[in-house]
GUZALUM-737861 format. One line per field, with one value per residue: residue number from 1; x, y, z of N, C-alpha, C, CB in turn. Coordinates in steps of 0.05 Angstrom, whole numbers. Glycine has a CB too. Example, Ala and Ser with C-alpha at 12.3 -4.5 7.8 and 13.67 -1.06 7.14 Angstrom:
seq: (1  2)
n_c1: (264  257)
n_c2: (-114  -45)
n_c3: (156  142)
ca_c1: (246  273)
ca_c2: (-90  -21)
ca_c3: (156  143)
c_c1: (264  258)
c_c2: (-66  1)
c_c3: (156  157)
cb_c1: (226  282)
cb_c2: (-89  -12)
cb_c3: (181  114)
***
This chain:
seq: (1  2  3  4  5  6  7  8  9  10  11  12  13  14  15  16  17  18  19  20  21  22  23  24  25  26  27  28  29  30  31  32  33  34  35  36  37  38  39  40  41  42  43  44  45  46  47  48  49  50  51  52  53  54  55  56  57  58  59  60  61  62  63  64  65  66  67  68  69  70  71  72  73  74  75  76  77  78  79  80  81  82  83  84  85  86  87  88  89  90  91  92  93  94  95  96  97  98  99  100  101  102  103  104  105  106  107  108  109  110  111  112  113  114  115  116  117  118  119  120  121  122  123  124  125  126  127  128  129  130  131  132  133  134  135  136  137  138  139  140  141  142  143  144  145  146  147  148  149  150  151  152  153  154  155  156  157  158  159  160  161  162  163  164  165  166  167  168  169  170  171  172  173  174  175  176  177  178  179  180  181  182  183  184  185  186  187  188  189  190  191  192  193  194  195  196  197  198  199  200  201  202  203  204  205  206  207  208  209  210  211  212  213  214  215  216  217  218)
n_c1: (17  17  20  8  -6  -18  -67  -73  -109  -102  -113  -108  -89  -45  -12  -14  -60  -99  -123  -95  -123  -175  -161  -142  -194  -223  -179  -203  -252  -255  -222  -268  -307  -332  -341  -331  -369  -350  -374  -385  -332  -336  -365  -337  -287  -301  -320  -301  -275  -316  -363  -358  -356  -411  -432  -434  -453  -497  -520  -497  -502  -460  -424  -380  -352  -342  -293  -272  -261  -235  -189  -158  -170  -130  -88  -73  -65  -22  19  34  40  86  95  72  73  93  43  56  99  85  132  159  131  118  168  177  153  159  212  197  175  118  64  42  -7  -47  -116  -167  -217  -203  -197  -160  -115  -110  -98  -49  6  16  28  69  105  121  150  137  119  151  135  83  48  0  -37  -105  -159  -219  -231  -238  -265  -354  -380  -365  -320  -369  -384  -371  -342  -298  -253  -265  -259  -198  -180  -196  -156  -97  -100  -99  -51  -15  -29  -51  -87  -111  -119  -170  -156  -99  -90  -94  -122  -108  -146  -166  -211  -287  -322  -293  -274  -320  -323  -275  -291  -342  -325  -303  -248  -194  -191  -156  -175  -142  -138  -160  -153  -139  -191  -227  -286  -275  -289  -331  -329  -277  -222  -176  -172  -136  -91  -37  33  61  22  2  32  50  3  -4  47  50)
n_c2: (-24  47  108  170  208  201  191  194  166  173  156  88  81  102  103  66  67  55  27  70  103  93  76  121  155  111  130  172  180  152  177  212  188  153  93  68  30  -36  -45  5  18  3  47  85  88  98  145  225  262  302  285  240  255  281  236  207  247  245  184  181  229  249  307  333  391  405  425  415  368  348  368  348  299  294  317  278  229  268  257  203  189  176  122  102  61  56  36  -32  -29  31  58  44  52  110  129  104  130  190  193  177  207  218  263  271  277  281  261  260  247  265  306  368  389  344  313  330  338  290  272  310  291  241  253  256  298  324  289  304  340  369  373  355  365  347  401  422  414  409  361  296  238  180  215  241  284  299  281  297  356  348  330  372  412  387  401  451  475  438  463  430  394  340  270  229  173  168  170  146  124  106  81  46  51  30  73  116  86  88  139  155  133  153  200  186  167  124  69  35  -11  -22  -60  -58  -107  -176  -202  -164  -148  -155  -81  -67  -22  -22  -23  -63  -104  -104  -137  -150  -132  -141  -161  -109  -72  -109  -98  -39  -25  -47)
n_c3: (0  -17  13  19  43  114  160  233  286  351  412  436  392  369  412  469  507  529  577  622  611  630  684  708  710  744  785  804  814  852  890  912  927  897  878  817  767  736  685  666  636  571  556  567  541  499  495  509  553  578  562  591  645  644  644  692  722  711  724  766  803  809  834  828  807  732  703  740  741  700  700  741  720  684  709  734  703  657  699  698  640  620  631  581  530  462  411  381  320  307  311  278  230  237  226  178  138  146  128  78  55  70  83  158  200  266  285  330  373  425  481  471  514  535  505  473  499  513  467  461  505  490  447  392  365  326  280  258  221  232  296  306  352  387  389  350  310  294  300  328  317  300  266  197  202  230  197  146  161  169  123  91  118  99  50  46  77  43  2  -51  -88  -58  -69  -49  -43  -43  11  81  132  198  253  312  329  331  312  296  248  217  224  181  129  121  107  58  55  52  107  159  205  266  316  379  408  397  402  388  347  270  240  191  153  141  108  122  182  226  277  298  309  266  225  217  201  149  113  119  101  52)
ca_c1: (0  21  3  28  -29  -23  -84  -75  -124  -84  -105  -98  -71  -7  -3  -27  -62  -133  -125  -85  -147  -199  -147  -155  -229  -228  -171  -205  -284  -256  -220  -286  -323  -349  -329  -339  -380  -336  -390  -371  -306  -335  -369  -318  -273  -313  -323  -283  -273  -335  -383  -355  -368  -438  -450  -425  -465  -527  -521  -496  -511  -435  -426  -355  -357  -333  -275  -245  -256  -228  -170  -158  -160  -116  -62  -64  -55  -1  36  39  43  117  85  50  83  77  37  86  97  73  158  180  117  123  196  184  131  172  240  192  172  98  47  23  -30  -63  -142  -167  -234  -194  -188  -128  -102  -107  -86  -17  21  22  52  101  120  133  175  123  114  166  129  68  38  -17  -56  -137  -179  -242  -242  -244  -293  -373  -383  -340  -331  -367  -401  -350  -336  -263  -232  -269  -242  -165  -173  -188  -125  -79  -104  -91  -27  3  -31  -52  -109  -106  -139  -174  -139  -82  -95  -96  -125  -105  -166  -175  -253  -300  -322  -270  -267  -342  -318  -261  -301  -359  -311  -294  -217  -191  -184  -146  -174  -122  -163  -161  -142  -138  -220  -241  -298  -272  -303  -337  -325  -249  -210  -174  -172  -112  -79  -18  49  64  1  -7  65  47  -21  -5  70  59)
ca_c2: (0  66  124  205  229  181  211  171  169  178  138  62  79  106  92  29  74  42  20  84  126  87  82  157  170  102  133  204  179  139  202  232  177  136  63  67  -3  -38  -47  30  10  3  79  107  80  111  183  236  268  320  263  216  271  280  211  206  261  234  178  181  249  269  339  350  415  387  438  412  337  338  380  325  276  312  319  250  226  268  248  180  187  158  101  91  54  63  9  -42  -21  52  79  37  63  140  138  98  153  211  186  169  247  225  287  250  289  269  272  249  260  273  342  379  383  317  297  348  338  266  266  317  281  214  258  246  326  332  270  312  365  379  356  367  346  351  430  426  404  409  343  288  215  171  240  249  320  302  266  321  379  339  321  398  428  374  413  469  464  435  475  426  379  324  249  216  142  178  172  121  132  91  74  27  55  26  97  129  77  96  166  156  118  165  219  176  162  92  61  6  -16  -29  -72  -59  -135  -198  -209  -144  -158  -128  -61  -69  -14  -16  -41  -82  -108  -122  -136  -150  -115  -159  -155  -78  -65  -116  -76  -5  -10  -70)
ca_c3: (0  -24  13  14  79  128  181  248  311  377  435  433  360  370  438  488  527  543  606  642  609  656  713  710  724  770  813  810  818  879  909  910  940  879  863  790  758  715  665  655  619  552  553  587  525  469  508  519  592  589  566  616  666  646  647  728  742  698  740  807  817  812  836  825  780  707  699  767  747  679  707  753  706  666  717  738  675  649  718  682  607  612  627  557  509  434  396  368  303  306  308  247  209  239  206  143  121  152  119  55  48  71  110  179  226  281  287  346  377  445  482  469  538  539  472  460  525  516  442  464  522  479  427  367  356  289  256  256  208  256  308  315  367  392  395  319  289  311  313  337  303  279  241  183  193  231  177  127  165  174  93  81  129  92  30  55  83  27  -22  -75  -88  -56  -76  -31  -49  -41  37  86  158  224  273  336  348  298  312  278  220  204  210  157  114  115  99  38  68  67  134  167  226  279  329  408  424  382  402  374  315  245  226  165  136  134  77  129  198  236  315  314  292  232  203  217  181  125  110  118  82  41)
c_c1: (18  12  22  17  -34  -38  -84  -91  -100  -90  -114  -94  -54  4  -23  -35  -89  -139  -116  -118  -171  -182  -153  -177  -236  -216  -188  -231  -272  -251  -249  -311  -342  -331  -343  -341  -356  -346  -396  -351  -309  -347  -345  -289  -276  -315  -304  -291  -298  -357  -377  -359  -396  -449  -440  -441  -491  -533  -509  -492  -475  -436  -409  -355  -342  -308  -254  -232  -229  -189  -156  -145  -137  -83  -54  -51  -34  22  47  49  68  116  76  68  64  59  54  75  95  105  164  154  118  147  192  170  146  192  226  178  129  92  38  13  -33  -96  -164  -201  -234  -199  -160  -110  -100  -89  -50  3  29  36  75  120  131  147  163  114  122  157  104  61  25  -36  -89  -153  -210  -269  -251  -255  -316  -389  -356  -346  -352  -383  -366  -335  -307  -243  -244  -256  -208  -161  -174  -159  -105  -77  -99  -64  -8  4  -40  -85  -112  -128  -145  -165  -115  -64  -100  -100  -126  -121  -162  -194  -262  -314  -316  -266  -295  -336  -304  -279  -330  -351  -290  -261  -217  -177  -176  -154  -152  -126  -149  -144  -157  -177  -240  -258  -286  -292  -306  -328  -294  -239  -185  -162  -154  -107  -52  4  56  49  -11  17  53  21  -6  23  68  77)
c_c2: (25  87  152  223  202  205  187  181  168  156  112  55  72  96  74  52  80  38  43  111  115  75  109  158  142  119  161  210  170  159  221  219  163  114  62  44  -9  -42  -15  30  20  33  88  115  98  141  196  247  282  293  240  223  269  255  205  224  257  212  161  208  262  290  353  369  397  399  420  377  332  355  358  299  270  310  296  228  230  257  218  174  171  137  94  79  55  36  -4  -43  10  66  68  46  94  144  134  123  182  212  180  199  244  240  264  279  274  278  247  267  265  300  341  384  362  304  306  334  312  263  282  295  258  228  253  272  329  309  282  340  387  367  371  347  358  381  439  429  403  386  322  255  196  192  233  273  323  295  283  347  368  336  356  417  409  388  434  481  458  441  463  402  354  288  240  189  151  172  146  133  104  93  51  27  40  56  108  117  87  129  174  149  135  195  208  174  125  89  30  7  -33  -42  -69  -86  -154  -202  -182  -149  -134  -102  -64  -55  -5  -27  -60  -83  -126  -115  -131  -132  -123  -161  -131  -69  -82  -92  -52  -2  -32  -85)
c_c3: (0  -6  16  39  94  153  209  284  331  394  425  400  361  391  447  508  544  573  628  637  632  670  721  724  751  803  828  826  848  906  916  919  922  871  840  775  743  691  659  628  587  542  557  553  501  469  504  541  592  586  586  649  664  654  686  735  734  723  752  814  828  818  845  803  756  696  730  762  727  679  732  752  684  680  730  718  671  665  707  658  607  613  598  537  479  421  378  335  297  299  283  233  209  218  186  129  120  130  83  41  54  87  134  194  231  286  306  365  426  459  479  489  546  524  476  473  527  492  443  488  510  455  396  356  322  281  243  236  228  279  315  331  367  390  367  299  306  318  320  320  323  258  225  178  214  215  150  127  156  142  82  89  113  61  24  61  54  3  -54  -66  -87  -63  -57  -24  -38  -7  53  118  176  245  286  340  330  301  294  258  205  204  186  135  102  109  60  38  71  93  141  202  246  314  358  417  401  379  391  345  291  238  201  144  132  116  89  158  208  266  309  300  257  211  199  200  144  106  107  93  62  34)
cb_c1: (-19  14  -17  16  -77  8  -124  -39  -149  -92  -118  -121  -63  5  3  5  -49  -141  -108  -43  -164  -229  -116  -166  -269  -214  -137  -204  -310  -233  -198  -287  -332  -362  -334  -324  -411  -322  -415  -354  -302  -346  -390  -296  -278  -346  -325  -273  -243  -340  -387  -323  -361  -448  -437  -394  -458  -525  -534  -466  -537  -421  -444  -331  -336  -357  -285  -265  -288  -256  -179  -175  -181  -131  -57  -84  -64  2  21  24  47  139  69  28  92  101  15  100  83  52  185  194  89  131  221  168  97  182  257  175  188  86  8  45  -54  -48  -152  -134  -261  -174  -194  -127  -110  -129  -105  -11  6  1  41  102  108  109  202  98  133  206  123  67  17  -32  -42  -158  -170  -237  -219  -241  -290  -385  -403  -337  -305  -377  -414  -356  -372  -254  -237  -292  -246  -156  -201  -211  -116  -83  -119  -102  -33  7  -6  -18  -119  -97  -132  -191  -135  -92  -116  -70  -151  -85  -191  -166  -278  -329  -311  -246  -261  -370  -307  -239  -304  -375  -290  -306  -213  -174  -207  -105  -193  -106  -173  -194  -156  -115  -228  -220  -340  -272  -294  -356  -343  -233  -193  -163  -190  -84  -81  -11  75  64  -19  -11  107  37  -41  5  104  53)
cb_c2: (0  65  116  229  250  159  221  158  145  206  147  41  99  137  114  -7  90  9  -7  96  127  67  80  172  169  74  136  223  155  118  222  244  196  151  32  80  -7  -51  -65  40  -27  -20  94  81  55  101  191  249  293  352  250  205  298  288  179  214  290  215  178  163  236  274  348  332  454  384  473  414  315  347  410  321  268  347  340  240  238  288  248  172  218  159  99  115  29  73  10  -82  -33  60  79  -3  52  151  126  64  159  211  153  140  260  211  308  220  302  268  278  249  240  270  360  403  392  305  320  387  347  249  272  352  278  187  235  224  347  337  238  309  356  394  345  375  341  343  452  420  372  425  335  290  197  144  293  244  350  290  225  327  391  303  295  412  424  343  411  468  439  418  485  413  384  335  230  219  130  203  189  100  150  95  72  28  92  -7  105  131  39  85  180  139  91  160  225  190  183  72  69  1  -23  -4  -105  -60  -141  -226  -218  -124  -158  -142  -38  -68  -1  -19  -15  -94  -108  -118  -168  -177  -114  -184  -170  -61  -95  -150  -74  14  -3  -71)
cb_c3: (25  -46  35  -25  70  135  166  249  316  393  464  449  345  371  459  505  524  532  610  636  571  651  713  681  684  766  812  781  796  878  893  882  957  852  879  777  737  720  673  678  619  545  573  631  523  463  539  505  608  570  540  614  667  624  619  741  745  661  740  825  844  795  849  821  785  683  697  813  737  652  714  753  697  665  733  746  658  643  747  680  589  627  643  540  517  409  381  382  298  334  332  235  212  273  207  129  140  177  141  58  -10  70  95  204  227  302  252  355  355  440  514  458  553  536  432  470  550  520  412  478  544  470  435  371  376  281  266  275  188  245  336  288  401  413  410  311  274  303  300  377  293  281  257  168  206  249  175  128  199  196  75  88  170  97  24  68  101  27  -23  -89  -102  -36  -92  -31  -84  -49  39  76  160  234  263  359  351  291  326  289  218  219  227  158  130  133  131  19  107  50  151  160  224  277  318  419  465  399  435  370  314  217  229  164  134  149  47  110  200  219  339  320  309  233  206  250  204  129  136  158  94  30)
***
């Protein structure tokens, strides 16, 4: 596979970092006097921090302000980030594209205080064009209007008119693959864990490093 715009989702993309994201709001709900279900997990996963607030205060009547929580969760977090390792594979593909003269962004339906601080801190800043999150665009995936805006700034940016084949976007959500896909962007789903069902609408569904390397660089 060929590509010249590699567009790549952020968390449990680039990085393994599913599990320290709901460590977060466990350790933070607990400080605060909530043992958080674990039949949470799979929301908590798909959200970002303000909807994962609302939903704690939807219900259980949370009534930690949502600026204090997500500030919170924010600095607990980054206190960690060094912890996160990259997804195996993710550095020999950052370079080959870099070193091969391809554009990479990141587009991520993260917040930006969330999102930034963690790709600087892992040193993945100069692989990047640009990064857009959540603040970006007015809706968030699976609408198509993040991978529509990220396909217009790449057009922008580099001043020419770009194909949409041309392009190749990296997802873990099926979220985010129905957002590529409904932005007319091919997508490789890059699956959570070996038991993850394929997203349909990707042009192909892979775990591990070997078969995410074969795929993306053929």
């Amino acid at each position: 596979m060929t590509a010249k715009f590699i567009f790549w989702d952020c968390d449990s993309t680039l990085v393994e970092n599913a599990k320290l994201h709901w460590e977060k709001h466990l350790a933070i709900t607990e400080k605060h006097g909530l043992s958080l279900p674990s039949e949470y997990h799979d929301l908590f996963y798909h959200n970002n921090g303000q909807q994962n607030w609302a939903a704690l205060q939807k219900d259980f009547g949370f009534n930690v302000p949502m600026d204090q929580y997500l500030k919170e969760i924010d600095d607990w977090y980054h206190a960690r980030v060094i912890e996160i390792p990259l997804r195996p594979g993710v550095d020999y593909a950052l370079n080959f594209f870099k070193e091969n003269g391809a554009r990479q962004c990141v587009v991520t339906n993260a917040r930006g205080k969330s999102v930034r601080p963690m790709i600087e801190n892992k040193g993945l800043m100069p692989y990047f064009d640009f990064i857009l999150s959540k603040e970006d665009y007015p809706e968030r995936k699976p609408h198509p209007a993040p991978y529509l805006i990220a396909h217009a700034r790449m057009e922008e940016l580099t001043g020419q008119k770009i194909d949409k084949q041309d392009c190749i976007v990296i997802e873990d959500d099926p979220y985010g693959v129905t957002s590529a896909a409904a932005a007319g962007l091919p997508v490789i789903h890059r699956r959570l864990n070996d038991a993850t069902p394929p997203a349909p609408e990707a042009i192909a569904s892979v775990y591990t490093k070997e078969d995410f390397l074969k795929v993306l660089l053929g």
